[in-house]
ROKEDO-737313 format. One record per residue (C-alpha): residue number from 1; x, y, z. Coordinates in Angstrom, 2 decimals. Example, Ala and Ser with C-alpha at 12.3 -4.5 7.8 and 13.67 -1.06 7.14 Angstrom:
BEGIN
1, 12.30, -4.50, 7.80
2, 13.67, -1.06, 7.14
This chain:
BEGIN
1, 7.86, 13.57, -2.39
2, 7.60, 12.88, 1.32
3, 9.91, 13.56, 4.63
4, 10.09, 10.32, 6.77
5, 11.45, 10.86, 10.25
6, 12.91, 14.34, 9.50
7, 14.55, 13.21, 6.05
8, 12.80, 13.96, 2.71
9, 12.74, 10.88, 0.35
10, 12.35, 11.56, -3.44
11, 12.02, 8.74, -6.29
12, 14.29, 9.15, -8.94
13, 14.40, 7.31, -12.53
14, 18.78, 7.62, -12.69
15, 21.22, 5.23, -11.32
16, 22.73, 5.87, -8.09
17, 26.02, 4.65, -6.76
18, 28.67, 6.67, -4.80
19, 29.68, 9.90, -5.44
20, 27.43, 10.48, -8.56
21, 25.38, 14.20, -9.15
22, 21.68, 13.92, -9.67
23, 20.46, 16.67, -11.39
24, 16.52, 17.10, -10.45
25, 13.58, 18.08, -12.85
26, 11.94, 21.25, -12.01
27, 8.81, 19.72, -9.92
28, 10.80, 18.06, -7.15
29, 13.05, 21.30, -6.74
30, 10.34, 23.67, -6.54
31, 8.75, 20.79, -3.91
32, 12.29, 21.10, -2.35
33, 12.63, 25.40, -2.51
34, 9.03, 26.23, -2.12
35, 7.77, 23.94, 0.09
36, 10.54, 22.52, 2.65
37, 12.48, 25.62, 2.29
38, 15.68, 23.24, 1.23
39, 18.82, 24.59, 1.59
40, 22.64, 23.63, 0.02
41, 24.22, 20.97, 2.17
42, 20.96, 19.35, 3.62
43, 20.59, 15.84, 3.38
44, 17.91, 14.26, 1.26
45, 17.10, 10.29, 0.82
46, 16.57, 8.87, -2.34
47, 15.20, 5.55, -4.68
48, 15.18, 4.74, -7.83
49, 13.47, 0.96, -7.37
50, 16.44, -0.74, -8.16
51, 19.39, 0.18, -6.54
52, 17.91, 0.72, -2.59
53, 18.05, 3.43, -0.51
54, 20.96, 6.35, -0.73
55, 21.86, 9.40, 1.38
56, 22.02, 12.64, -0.49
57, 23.36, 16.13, -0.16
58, 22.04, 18.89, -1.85
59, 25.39, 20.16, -3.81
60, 23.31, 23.16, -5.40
61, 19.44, 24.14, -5.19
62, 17.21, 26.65, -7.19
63, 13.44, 27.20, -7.75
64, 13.77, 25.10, -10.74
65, 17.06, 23.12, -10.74
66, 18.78, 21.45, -7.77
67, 22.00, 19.14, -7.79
68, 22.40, 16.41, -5.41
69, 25.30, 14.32, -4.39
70, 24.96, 10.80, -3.31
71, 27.44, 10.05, -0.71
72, 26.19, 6.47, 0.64
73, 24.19, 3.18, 0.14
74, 21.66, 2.90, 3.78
75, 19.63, 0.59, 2.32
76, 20.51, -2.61, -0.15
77, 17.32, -2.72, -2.81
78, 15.20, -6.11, -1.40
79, 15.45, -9.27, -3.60
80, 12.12, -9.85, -5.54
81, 9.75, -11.10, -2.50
82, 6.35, -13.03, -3.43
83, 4.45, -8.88, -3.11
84, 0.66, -9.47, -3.01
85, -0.88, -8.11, -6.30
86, -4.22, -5.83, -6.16
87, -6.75, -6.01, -9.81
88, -9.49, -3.67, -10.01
89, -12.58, -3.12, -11.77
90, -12.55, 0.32, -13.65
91, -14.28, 2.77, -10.85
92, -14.34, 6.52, -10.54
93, -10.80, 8.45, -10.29
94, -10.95, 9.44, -6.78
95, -11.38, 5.11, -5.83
96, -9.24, 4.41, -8.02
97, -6.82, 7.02, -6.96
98, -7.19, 5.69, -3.40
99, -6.76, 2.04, -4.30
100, -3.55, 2.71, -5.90
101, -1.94, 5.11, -3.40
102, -3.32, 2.55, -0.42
103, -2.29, -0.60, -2.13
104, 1.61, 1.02, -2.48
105, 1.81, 1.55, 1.20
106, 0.62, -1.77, 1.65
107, 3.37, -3.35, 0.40
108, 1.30, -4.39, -3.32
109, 3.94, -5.77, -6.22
110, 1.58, -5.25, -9.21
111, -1.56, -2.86, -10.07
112, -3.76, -4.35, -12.58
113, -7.07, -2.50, -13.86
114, -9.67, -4.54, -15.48
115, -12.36, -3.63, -18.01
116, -16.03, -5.49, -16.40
117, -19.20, -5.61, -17.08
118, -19.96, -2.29, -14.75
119, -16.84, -0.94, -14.87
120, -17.40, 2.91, -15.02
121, -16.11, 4.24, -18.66
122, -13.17, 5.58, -19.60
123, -9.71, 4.62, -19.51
124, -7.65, 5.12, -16.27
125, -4.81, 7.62, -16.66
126, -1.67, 5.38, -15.87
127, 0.98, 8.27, -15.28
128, -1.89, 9.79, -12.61
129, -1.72, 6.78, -11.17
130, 1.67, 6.31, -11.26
131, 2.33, 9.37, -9.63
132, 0.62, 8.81, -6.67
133, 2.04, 5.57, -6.46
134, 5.79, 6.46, -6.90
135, 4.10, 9.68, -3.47
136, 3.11, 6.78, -1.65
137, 6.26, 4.83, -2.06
138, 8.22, 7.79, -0.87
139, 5.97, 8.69, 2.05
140, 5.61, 4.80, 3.32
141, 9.73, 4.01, 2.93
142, 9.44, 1.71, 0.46
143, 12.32, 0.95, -2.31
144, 10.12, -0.49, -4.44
145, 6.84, 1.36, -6.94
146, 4.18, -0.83, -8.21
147, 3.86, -1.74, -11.56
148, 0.65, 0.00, -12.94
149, -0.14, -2.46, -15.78
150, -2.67, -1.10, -18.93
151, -5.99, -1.98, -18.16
152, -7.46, -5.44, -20.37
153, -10.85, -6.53, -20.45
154, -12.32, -9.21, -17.91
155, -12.21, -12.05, -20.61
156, -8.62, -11.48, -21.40
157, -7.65, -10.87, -17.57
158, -9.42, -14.42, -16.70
159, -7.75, -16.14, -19.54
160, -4.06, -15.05, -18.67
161, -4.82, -16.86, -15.03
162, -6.72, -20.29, -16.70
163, -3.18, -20.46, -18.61
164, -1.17, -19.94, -15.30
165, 1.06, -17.58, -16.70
166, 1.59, -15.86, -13.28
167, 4.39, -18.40, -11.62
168, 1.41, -20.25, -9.89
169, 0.00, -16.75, -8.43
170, -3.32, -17.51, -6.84
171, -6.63, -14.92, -8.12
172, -8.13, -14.15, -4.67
173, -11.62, -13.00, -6.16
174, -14.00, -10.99, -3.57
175, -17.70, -12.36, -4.33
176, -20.18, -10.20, -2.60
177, -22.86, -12.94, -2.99
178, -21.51, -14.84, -0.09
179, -20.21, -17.72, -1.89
180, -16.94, -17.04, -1.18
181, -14.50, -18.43, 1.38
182, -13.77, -16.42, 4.29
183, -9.71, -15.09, 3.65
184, -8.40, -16.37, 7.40
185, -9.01, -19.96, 5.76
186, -6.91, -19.82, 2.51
187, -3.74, -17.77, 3.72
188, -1.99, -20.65, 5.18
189, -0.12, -22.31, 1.84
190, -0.88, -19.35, -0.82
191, 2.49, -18.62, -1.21
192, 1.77, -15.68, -3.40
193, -1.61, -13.93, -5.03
194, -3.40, -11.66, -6.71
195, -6.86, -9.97, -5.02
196, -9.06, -9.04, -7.37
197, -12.24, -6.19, -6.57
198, -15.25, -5.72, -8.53
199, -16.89, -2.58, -9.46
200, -19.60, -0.50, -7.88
201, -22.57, -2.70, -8.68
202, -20.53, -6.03, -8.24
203, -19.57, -8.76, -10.29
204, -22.41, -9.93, -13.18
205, -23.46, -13.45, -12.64
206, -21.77, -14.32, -15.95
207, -18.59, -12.94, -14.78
208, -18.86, -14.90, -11.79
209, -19.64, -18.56, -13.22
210, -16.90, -18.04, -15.77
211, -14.71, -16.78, -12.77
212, -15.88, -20.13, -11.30
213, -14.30, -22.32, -14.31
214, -11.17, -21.31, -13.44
215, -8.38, -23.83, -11.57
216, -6.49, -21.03, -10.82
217, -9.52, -18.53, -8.91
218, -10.42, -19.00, -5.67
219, -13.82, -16.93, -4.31
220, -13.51, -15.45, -1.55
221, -15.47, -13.43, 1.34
222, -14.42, -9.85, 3.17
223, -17.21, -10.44, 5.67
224, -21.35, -9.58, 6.27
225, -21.92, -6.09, 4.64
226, -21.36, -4.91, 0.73
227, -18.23, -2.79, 0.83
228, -16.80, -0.11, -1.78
229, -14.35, -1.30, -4.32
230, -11.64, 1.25, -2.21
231, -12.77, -0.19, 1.16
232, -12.67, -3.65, -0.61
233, -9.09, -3.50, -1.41
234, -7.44, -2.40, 1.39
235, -9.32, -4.37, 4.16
236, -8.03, -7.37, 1.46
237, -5.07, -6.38, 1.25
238, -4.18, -5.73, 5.07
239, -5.86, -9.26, 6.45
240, -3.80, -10.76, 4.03
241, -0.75, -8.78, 5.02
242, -1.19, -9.44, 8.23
243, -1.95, -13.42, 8.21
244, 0.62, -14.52, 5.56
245, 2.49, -11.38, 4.07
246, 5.62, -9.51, 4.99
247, 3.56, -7.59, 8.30
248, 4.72, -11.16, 10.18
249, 8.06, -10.28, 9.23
250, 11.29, -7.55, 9.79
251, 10.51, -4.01, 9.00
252, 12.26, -4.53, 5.86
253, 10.40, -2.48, 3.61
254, 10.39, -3.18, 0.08
C-alpha cells in the first residue's frame, strides 16, 4: 500500500469496472484507518493487474472493514510489452527481498529463483516475496505485479532455455570471471531477455561451461569489481532499461 502524488494506490485481486463495491480485507483497512487516517468519501486508486488503473471512493471505512466504490477507468491496463525478466541464485532473505522489491519498480515481467551450486539453503517464501512485490508495484505506479515463479534447480532452469521455450527470450548471464560481454554491446537487437545473477560466491566453473553450451545464453559483464547478487541485479536491470527498455519510452507505466 503506497500514496503516489497525494493518492493512495492499493492492489486488489477482484474485478473492477464502473460502479462496482470492493469490499477490503482487514490489513489494507487498518493500513487505511490506522495509518493514513482515511476517512468516508476520500478517494483511493486502485489495480488489480488486469483491468488498469481505477479511481475509488471510500463508500464506508472501519478498523477492519472498508467499502470502496469505483467510479472511473484513469488508466487502460498496458498490452503485454517484451518486460525484462530478473533469475536469481537462492541468497539470504534480506537480498532477496531487495532484488524482488527493486526489480518491480524497475519495470521486471517475471521473477525466477534458481537452486545453484552456492545457493544459500532453504526455500524462498513466495507469498513474502510476493508481497513486497505487489508494495512495490503500488508505490512505483505500476498496473502490472511480477510473476514470482517456484524456484527449480540450475540444471532444469538451463534446460528450459537450450529448448527455447521462452518466445526467443535471450538469458543475459552475469560472469564475474570477466569473460563476459560488456551489456552496452548486446542491447541493440535483444528484443526481449532474461538477466540472470549468481550467488554470493559466484557461479561454479561447471555451471559456467554448461551455461556456455547453450545457443540461447549469452555471458555477459557489469564492469571491473565483484558486486553483490542485490547490487548485481539492479545495476543489470537499469543499464538495460535505460539502453533498450521502456526508460527510452512514454511514462507509460506498466
Amino acid at each position: 500500500m503506497a500514496r503516489q502524488h497525494g493518492a493512495t494506490r492499493l492492489y486488489i485481486d477482484q474485478n473492477l469496472d464502473p460502479g462496482r463495491k470492493v469490499d477490503l480485507g482487514s490489513d489494507q483497512s487498518r493500513y487505511l484507518t490506522s495509518v493514513l487516517r482515511a476517512r468516508a468519501g476520500e478517494e483511493l486508486l486502485l489495480f488489480n493487474g488486469r483491468d488498469g488503473e481505477w479511481l475509488g471512493r471510500i463508500e464506508t471505512i472501519k478498523s477492519r472493514t472498508a467499502t470502496i466504490v469505483l467510479e472511473k477507468n484513469l488508466r487502460a491496463q498496458p498490452e503485454p510489452a517484451d518486460c525484462p525478466w530478473l533469475a536469481y541464485a537462492g541468497a539470504k532473505r534480506g537480498a532477496a527481498e531487495m532484488m524482488v522489491q527493486k526489480a518491480t519498480e524497475l519495470g521486471v515481467g517475471q521473477i525466477l529463483p534458481i537452486n545453484t551450486a552456492r545457493s544459500r539453503p532453504g526455500k524462498p517464501n513466495l507469498e513474502r516475496l510476493e508481497t513486497i512485490a505487489i508494495g512495490a508495484a503500488e508505490q512505483s505506479g505500476r498496473v502490472t505485479v511480477p510473476d514470482i515463479a517456484a524456484e527449480q534447480t540450475y540444471d532444469d532452469f538451463l534446460a528450459t532455455w537450450s529448448r527455447q521455450e521462452n518466445a526467443g527470450r535471450i538469458l543475459l548471464m552475469a560472469d564475474e570471471t570477466g569473460a563476459g560481454r560488456p551489456l552496452a554491446e548486446i542491447v541493440d537487437g535483444v528484443a526481449a531477455y532474461c538477466l540472470f545473477v549468481g550467488p554470493e560466491g559466484g557461479f561454479t566453473k561447471l555451471e559456467l561451461d554448461a551455461a556456455a553450451q547453450n545457443s540461447n545464453l549469452i555471458k555477459v559483464d557489469l564492469g571491473p569489481r565483484i558486486l553483490r547478487a542485490e547490487t548485481a541485479a539492479i545495476a543489470g536491470l537499469a543499464i538495460l532499461q535505460s539502453l533498450g527498455g521502456n526508460w527510452r519510452l512514454s511514462r507509460d507505466r506498466t
